[in-house]
N, CA, C and O atoms as a Maestro MAE file, in Angstrom:
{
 s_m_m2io_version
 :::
 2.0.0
}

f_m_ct {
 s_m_title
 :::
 protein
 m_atom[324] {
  # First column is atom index #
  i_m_mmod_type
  r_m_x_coord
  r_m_y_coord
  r_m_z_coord
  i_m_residue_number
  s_m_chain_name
  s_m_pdb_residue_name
  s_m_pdb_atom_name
  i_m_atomic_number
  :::
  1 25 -63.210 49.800 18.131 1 A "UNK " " N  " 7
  2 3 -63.919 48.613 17.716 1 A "UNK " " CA " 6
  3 2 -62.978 47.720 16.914 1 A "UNK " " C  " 6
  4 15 -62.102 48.347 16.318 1 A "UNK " " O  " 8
  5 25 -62.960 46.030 16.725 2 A "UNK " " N  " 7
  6 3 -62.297 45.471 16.446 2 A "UNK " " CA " 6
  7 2 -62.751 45.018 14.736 2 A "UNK " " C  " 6
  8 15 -63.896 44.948 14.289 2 A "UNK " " O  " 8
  9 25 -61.656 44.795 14.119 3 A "UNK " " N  " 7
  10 3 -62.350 44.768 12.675 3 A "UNK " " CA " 6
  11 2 -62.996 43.332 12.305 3 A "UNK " " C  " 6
  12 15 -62.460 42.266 12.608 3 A "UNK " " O  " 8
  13 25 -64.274 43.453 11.577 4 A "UNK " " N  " 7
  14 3 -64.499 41.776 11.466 4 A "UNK " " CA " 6
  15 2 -63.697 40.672 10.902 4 A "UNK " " C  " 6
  16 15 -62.783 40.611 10.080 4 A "UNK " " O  " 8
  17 25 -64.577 39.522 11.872 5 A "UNK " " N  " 7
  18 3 -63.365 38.451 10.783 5 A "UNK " " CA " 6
  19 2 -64.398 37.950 9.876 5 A "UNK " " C  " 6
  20 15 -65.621 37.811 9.870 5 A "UNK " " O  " 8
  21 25 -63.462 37.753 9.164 6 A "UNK " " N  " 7
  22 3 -63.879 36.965 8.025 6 A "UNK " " CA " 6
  23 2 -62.915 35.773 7.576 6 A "UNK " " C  " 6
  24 15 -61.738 35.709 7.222 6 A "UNK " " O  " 8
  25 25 -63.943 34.868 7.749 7 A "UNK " " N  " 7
  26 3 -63.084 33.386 7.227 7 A "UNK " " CA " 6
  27 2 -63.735 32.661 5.872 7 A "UNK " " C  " 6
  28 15 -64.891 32.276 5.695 7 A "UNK " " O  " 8
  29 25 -62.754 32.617 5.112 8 A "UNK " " N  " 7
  30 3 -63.214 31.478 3.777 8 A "UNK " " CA " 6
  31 2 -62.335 30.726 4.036 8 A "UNK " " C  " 6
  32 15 -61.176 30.946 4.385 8 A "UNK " " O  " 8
  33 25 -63.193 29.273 3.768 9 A "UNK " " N  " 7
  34 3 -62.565 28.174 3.112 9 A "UNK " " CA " 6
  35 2 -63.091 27.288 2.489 9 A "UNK " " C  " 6
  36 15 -64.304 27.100 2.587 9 A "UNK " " O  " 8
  37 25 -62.176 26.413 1.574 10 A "UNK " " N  " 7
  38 3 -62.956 25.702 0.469 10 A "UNK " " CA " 6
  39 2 -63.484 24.215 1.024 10 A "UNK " " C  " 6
  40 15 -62.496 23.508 1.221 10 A "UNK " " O  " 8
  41 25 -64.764 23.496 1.347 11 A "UNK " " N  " 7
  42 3 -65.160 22.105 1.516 11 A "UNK " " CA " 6
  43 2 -65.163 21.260 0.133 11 A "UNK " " C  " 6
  44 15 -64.711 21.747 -0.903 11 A "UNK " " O  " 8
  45 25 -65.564 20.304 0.183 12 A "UNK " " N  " 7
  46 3 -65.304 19.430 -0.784 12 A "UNK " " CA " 6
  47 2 -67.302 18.712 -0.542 12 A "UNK " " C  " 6
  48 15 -67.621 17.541 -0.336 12 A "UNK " " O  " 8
  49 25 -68.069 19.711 -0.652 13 A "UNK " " N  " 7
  50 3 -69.434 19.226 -1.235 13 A "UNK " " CA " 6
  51 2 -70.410 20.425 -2.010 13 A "UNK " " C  " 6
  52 15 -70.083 21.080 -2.999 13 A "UNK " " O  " 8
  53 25 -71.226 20.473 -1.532 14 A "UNK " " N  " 7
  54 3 -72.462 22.037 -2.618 14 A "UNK " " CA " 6
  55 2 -72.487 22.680 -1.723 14 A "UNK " " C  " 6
  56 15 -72.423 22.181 -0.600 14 A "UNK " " O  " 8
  57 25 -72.555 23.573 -1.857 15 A "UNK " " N  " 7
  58 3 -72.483 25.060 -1.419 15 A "UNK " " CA " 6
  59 2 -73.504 24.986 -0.227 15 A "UNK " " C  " 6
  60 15 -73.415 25.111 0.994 15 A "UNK " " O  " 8
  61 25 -74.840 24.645 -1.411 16 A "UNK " " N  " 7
  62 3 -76.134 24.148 -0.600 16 A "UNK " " CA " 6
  63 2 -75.827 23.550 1.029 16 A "UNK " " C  " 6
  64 15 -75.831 24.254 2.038 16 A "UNK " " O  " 8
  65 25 -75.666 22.632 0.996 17 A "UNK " " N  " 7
  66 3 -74.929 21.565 1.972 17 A "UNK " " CA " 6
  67 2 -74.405 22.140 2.935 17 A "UNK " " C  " 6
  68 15 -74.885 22.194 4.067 17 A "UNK " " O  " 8
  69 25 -72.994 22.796 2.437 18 A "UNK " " N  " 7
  70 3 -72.040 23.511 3.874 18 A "UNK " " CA " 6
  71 2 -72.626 24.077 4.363 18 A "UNK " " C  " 6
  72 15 -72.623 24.017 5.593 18 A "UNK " " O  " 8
  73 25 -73.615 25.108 3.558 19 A "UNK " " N  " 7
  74 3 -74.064 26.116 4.591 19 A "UNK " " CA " 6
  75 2 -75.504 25.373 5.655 19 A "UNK " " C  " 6
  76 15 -75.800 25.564 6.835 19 A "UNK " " O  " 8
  77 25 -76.163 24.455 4.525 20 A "UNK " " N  " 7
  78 3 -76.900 24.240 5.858 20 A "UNK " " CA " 6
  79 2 -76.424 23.312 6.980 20 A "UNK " " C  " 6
  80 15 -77.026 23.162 8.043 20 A "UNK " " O  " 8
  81 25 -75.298 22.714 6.638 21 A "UNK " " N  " 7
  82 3 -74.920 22.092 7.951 21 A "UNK " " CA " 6
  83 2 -74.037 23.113 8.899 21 A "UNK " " C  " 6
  84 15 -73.880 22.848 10.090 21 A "UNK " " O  " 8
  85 25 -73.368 24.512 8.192 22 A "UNK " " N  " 7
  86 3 -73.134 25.108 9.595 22 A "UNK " " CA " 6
  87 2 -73.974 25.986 9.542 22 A "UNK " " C  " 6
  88 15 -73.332 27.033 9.628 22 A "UNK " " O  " 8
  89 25 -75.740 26.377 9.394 23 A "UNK " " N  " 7
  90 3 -76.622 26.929 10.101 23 A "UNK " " CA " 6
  91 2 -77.588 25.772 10.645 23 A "UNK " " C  " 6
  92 15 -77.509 25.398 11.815 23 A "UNK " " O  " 8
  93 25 -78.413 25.278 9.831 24 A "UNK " " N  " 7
  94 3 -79.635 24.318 10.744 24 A "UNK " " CA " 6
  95 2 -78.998 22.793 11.394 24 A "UNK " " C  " 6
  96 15 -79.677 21.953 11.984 24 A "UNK " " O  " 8
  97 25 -77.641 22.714 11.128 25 A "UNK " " N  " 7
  98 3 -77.061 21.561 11.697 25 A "UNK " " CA " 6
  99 2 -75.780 21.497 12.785 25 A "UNK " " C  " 6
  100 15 -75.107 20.636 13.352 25 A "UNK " " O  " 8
  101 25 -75.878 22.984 12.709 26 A "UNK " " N  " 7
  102 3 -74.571 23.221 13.971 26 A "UNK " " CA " 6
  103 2 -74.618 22.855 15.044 26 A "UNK " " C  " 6
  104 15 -73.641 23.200 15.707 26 A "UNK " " O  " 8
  105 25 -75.231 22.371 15.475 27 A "UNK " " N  " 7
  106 3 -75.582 21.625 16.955 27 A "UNK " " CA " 6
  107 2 -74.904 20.772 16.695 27 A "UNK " " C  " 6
  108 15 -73.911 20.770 17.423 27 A "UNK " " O  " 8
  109 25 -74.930 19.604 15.637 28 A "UNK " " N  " 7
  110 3 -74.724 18.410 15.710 28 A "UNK " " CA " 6
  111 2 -72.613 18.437 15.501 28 A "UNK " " C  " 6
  112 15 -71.832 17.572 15.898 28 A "UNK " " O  " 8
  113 25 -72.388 19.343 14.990 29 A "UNK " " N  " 7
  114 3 -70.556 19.573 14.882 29 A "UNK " " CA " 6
  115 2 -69.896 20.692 16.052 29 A "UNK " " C  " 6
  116 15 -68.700 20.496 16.266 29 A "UNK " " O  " 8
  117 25 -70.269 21.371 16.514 30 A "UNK " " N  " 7
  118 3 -70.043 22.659 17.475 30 A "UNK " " CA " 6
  119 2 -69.466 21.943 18.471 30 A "UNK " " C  " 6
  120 15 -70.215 21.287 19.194 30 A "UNK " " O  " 8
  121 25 -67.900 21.921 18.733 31 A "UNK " " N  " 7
  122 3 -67.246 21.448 20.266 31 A "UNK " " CA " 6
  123 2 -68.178 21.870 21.562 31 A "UNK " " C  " 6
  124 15 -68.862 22.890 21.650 31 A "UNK " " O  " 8
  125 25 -68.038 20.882 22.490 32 A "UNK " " N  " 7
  126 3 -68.476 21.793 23.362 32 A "UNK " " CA " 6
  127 2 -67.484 22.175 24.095 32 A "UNK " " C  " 6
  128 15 -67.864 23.164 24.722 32 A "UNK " " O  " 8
  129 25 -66.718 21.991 24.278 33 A "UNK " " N  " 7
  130 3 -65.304 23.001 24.528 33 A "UNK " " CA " 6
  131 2 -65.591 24.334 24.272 33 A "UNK " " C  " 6
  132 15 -65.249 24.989 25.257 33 A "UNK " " O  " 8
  133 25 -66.156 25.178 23.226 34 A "UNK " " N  " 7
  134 3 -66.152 26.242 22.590 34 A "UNK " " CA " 6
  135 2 -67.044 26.610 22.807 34 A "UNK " " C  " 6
  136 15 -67.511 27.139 21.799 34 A "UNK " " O  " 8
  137 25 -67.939 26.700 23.956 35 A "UNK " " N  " 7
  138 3 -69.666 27.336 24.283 35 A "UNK " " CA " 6
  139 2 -69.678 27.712 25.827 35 A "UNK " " C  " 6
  140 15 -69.002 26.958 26.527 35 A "UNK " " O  " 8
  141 25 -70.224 28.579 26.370 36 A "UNK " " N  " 7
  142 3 -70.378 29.223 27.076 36 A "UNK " " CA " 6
  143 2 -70.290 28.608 28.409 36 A "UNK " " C  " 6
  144 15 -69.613 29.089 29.318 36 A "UNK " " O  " 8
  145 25 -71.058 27.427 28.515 37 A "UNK " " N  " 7
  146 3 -71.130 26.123 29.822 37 A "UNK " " CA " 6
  147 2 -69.981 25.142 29.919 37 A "UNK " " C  " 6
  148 15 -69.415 24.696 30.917 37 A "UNK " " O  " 8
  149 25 -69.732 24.867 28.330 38 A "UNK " " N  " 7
  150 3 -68.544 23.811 28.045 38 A "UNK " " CA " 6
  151 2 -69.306 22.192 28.098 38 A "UNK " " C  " 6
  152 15 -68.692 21.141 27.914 38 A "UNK " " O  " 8
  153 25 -71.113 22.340 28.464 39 A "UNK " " N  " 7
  154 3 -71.680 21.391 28.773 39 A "UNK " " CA " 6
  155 2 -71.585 20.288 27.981 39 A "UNK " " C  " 6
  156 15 -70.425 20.338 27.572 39 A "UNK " " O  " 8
  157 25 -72.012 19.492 27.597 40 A "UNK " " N  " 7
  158 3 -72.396 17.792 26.858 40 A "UNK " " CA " 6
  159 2 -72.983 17.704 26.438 40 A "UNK " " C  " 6
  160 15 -73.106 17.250 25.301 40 A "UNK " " O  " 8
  161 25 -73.851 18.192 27.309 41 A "UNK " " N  " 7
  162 3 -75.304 17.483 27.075 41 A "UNK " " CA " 6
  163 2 -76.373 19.269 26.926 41 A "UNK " " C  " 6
  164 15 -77.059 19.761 27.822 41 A "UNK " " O  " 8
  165 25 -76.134 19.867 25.441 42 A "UNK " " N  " 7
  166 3 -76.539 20.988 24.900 42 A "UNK " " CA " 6
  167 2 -76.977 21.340 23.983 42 A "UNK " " C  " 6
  168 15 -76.285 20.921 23.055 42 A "UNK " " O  " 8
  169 25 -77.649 21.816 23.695 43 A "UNK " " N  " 7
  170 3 -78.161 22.156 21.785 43 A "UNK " " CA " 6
  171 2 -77.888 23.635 21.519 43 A "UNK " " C  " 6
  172 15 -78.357 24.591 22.137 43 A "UNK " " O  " 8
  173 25 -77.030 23.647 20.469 44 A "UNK " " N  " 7
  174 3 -76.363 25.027 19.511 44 A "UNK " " CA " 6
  175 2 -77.378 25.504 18.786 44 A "UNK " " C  " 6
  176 15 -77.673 24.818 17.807 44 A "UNK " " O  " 8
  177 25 -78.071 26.585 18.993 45 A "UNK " " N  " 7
  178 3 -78.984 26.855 17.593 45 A "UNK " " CA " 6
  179 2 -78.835 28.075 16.767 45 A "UNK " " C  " 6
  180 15 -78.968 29.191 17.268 45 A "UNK " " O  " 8
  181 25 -78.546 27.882 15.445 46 A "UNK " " N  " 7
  182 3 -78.578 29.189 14.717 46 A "UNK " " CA " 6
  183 2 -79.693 29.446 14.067 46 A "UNK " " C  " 6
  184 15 -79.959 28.596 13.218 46 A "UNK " " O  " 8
  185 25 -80.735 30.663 14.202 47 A "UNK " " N  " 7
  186 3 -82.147 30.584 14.081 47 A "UNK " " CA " 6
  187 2 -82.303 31.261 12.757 47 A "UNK " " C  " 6
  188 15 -81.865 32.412 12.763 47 A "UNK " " O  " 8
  189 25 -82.785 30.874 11.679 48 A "UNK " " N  " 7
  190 3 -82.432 31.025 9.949 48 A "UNK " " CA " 6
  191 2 -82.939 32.712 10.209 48 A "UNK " " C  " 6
  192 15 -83.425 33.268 11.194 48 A "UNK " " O  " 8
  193 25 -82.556 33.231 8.768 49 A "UNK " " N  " 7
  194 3 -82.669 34.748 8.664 49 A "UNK " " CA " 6
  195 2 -82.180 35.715 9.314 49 A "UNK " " C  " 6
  196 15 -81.704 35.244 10.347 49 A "UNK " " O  " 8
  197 25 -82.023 36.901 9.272 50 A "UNK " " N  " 7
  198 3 -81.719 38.166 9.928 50 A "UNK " " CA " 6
  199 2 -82.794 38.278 10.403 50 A "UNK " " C  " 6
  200 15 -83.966 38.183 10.036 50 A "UNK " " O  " 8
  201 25 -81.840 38.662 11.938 51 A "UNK " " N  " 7
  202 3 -82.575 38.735 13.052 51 A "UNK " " CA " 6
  203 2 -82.518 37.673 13.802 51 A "UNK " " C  " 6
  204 15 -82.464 37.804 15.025 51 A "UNK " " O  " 8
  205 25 -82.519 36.525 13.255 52 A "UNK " " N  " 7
  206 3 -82.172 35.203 13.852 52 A "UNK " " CA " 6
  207 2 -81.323 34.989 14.999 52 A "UNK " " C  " 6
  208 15 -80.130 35.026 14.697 52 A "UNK " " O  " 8
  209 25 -81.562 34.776 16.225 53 A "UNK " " N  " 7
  210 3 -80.341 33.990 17.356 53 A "UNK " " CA " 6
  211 2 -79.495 33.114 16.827 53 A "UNK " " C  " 6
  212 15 -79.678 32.505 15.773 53 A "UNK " " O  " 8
  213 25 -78.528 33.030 17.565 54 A "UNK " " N  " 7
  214 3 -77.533 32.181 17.330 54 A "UNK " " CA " 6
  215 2 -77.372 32.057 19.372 54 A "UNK " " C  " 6
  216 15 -77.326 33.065 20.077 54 A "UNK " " O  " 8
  217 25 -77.322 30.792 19.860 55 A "UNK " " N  " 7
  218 3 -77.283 30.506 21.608 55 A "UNK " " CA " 6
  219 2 -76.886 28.707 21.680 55 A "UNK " " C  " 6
  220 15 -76.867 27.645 21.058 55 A "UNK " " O  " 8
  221 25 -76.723 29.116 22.447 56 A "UNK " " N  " 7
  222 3 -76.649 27.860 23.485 56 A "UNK " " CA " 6
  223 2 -77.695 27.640 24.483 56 A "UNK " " C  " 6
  224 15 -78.162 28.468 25.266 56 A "UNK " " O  " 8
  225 25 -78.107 25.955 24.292 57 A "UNK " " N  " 7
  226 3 -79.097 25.642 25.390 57 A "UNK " " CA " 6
  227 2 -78.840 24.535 26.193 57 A "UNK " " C  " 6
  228 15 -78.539 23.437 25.726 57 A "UNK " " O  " 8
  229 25 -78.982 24.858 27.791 58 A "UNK " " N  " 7
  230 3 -78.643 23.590 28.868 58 A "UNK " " CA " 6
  231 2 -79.667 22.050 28.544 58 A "UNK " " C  " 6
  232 15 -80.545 22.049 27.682 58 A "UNK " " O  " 8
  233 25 -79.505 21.439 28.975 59 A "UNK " " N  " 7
  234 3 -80.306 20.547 29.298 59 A "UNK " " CA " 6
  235 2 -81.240 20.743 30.453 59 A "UNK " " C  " 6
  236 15 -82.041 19.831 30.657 59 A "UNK " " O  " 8
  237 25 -81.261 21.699 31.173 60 A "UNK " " N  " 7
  238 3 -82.012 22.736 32.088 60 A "UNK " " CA " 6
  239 2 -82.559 23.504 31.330 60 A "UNK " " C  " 6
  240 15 -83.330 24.173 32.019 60 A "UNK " " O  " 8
  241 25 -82.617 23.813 30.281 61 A "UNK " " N  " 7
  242 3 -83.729 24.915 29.400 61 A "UNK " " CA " 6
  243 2 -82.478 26.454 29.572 61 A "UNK " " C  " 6
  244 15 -82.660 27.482 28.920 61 A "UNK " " O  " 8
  245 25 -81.684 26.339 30.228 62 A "UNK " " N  " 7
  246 3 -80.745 28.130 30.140 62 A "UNK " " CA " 6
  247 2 -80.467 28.180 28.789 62 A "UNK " " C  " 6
  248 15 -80.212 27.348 27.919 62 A "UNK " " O  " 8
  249 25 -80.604 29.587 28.857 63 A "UNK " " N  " 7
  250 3 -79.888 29.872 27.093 63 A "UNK " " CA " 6
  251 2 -79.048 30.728 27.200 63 A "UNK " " C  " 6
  252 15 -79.470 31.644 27.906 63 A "UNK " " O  " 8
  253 25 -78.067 30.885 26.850 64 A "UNK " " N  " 7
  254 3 -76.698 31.553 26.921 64 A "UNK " " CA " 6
  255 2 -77.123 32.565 25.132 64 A "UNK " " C  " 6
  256 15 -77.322 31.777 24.208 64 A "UNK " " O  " 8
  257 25 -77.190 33.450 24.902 65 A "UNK " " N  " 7
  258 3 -77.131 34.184 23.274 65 A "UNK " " CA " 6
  259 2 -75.965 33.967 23.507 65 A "UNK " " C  " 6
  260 15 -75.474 33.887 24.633 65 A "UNK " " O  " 8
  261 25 -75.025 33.770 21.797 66 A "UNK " " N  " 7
  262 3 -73.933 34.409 21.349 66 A "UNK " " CA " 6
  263 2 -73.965 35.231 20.457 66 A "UNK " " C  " 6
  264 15 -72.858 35.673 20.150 66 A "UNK " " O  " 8
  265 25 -74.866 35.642 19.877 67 A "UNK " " N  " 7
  266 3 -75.247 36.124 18.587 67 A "UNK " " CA " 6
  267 2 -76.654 36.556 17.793 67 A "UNK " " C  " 6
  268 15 -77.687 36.127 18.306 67 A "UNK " " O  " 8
  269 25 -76.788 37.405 16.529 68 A "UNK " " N  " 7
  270 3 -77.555 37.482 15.842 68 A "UNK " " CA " 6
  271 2 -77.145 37.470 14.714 68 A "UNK " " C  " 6
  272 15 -76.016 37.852 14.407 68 A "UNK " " O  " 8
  273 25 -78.149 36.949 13.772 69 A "UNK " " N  " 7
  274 3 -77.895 36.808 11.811 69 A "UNK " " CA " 6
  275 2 -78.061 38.077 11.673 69 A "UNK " " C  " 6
  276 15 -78.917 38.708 12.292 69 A "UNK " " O  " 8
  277 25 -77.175 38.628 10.762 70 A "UNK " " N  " 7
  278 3 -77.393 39.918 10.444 70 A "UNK " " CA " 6
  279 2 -77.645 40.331 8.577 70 A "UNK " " C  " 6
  280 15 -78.175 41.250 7.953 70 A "UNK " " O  " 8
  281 25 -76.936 39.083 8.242 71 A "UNK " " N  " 7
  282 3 -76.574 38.544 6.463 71 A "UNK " " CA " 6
  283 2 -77.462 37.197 6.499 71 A "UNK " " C  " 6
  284 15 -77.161 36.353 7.343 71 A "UNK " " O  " 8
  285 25 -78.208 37.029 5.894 72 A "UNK " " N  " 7
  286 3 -79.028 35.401 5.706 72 A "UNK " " CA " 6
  287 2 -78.692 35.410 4.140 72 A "UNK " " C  " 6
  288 15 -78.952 36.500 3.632 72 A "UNK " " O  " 8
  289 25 -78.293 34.674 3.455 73 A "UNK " " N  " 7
  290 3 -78.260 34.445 1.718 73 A "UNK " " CA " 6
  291 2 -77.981 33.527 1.262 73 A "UNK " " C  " 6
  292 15 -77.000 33.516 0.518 73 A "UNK " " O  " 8
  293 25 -78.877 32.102 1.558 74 A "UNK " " N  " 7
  294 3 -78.170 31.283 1.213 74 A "UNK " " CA " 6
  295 2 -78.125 30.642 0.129 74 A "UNK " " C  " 6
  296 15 -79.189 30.751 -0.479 74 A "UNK " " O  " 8
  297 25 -77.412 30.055 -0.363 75 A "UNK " " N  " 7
  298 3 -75.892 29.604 0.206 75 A "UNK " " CA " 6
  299 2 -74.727 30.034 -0.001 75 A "UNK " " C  " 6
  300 15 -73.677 29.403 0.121 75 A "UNK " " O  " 8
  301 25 -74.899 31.328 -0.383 76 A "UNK " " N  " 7
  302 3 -73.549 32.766 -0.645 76 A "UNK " " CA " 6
  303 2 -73.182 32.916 0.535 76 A "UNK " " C  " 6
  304 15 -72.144 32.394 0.942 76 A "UNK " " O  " 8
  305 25 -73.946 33.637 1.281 77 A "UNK " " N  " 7
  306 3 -73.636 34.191 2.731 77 A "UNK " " CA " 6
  307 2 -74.266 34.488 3.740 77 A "UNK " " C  " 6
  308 15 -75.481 34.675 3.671 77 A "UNK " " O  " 8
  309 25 -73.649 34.588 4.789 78 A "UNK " " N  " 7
  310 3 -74.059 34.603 5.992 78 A "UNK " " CA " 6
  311 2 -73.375 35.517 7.238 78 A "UNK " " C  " 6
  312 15 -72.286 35.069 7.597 78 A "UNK " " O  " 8
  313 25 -73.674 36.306 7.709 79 A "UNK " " N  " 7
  314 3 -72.978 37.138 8.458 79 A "UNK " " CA " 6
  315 2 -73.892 37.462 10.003 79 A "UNK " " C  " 6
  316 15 -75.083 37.663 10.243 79 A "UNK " " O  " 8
  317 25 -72.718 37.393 10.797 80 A "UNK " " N  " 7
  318 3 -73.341 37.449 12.153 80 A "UNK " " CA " 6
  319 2 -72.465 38.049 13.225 80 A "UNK " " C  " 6
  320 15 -71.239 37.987 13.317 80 A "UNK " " O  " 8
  321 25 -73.683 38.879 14.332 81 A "UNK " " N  " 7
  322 3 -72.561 39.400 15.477 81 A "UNK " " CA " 6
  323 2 -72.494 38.783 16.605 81 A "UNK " " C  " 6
  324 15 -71.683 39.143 17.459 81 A "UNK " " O  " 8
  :::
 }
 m_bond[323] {
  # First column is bond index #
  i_m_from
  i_m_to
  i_m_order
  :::
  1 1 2 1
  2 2 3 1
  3 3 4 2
  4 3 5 1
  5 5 6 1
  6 6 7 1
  7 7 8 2
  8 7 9 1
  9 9 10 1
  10 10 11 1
  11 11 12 2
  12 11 13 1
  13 13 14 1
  14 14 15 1
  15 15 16 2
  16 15 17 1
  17 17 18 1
  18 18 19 1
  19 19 20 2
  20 19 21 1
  21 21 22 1
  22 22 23 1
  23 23 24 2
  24 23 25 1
  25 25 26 1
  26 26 27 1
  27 27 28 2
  28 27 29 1
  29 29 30 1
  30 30 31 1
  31 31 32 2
  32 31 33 1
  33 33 34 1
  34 34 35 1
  35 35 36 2
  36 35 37 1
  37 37 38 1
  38 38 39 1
  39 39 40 2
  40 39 41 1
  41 41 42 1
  42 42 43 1
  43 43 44 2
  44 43 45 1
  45 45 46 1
  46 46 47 1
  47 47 48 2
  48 47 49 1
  49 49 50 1
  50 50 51 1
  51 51 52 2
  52 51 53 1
  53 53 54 1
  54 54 55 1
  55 55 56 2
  56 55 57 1
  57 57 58 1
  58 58 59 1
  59 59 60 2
  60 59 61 1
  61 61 62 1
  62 62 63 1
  63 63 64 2
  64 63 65 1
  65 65 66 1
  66 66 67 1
  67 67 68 2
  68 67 69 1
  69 69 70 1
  70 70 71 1
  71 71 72 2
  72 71 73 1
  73 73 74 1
  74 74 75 1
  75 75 76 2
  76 75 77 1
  77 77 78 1
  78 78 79 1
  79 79 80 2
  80 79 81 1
  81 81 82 1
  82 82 83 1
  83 83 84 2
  84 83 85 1
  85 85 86 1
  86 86 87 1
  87 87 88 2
  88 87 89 1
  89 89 90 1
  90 90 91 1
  91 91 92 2
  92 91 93 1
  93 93 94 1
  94 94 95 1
  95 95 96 2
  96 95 97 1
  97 97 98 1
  98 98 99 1
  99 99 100 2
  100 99 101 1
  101 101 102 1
  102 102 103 1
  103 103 104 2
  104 103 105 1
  105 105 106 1
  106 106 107 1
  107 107 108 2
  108 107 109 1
  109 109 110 1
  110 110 111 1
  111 111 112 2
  112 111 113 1
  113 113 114 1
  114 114 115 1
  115 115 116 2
  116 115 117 1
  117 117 118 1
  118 118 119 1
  119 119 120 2
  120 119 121 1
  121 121 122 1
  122 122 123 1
  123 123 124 2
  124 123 125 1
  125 125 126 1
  126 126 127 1
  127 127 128 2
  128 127 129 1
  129 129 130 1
  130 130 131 1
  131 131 132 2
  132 131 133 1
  133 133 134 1
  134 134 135 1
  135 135 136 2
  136 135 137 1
  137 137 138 1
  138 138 139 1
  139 139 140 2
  140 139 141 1
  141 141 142 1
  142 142 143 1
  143 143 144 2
  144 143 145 1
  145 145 146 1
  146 146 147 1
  147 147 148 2
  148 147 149 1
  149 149 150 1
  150 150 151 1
  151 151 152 2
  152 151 153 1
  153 153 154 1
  154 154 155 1
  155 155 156 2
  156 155 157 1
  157 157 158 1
  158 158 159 1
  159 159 160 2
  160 159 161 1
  161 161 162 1
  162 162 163 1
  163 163 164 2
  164 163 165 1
  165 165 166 1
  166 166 167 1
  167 167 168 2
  168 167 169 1
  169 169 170 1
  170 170 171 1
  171 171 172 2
  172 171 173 1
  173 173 174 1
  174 174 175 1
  175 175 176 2
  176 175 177 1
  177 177 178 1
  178 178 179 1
  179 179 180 2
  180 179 181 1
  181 181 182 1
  182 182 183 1
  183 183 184 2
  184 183 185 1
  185 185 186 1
  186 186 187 1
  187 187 188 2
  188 187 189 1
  189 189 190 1
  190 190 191 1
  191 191 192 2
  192 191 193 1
  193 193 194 1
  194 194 195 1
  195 195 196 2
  196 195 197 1
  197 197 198 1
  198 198 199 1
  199 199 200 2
  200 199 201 1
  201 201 202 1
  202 202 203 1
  203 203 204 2
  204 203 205 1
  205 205 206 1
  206 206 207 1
  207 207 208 2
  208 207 209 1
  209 209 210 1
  210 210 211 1
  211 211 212 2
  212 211 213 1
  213 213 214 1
  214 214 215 1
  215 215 216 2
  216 215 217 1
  217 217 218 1
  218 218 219 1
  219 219 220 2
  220 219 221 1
  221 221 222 1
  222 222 223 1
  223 223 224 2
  224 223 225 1
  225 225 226 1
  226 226 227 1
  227 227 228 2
  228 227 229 1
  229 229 230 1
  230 230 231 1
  231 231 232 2
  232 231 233 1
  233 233 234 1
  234 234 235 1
  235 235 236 2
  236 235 237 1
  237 237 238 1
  238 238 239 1
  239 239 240 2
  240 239 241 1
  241 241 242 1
  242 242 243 1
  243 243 244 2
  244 243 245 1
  245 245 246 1
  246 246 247 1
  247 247 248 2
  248 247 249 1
  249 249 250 1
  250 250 251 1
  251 251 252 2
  252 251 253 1
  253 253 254 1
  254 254 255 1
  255 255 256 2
  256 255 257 1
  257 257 258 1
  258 258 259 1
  259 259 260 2
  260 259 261 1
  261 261 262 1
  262 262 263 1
  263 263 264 2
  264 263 265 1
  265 265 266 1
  266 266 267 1
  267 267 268 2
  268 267 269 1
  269 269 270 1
  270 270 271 1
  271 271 272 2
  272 271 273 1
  273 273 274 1
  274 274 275 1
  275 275 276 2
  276 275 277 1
  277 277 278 1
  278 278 279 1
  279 279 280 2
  280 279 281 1
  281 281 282 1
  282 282 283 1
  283 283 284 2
  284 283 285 1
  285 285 286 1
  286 286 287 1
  287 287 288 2
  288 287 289 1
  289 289 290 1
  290 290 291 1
  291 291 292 2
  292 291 293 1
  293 293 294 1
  294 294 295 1
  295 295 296 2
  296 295 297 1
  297 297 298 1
  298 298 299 1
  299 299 300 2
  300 299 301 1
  301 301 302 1
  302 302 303 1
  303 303 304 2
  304 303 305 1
  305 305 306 1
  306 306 307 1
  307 307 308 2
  308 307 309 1
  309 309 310 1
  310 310 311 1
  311 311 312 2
  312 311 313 1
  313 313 314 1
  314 314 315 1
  315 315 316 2
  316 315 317 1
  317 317 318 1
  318 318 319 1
  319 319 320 2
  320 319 321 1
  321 321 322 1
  322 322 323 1
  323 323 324 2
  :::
 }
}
């Protein structure tokens, strides 16, 4: 098994903020280069709490999962597989 990553880095607003713009606002920053279709025209959703999805959705309704919340704490942390 591969060891997790873990990334910090420092933004320049509240804590508050970063995290909810990369959980309930990741759609709106997420390349689409970097998603499963590579589509345009898609919505990223990370679904709040453990247990929560994390996917990709077509403009056809497909949903691709990448993930589940496994850590919800916000705005400390967040951890996902």
């Amino acid at each position: 098994m591969t060891s997790p990553l873990r990334i910090t880095f420092d933004v320049a607003c509240p804590a508050e903020h970063a995290f909810t713009m990369w959980t309930s606002r990741i759609g709106t920053w997420w390349p689409p280069d970097h998603t499963v279709t590579g589509d345009r025209d898609l919505a990223v959703v990370l679904e709040s709490g453990v247990g929560g999805r994390i996917y990709e959705r077509t403009a056809e309704g497909v949903e691709h999962n990448w993930g589940v919340v496994t850590v919800w704490d916000p705005p400390k942390r967040l951890a996902y597989l």
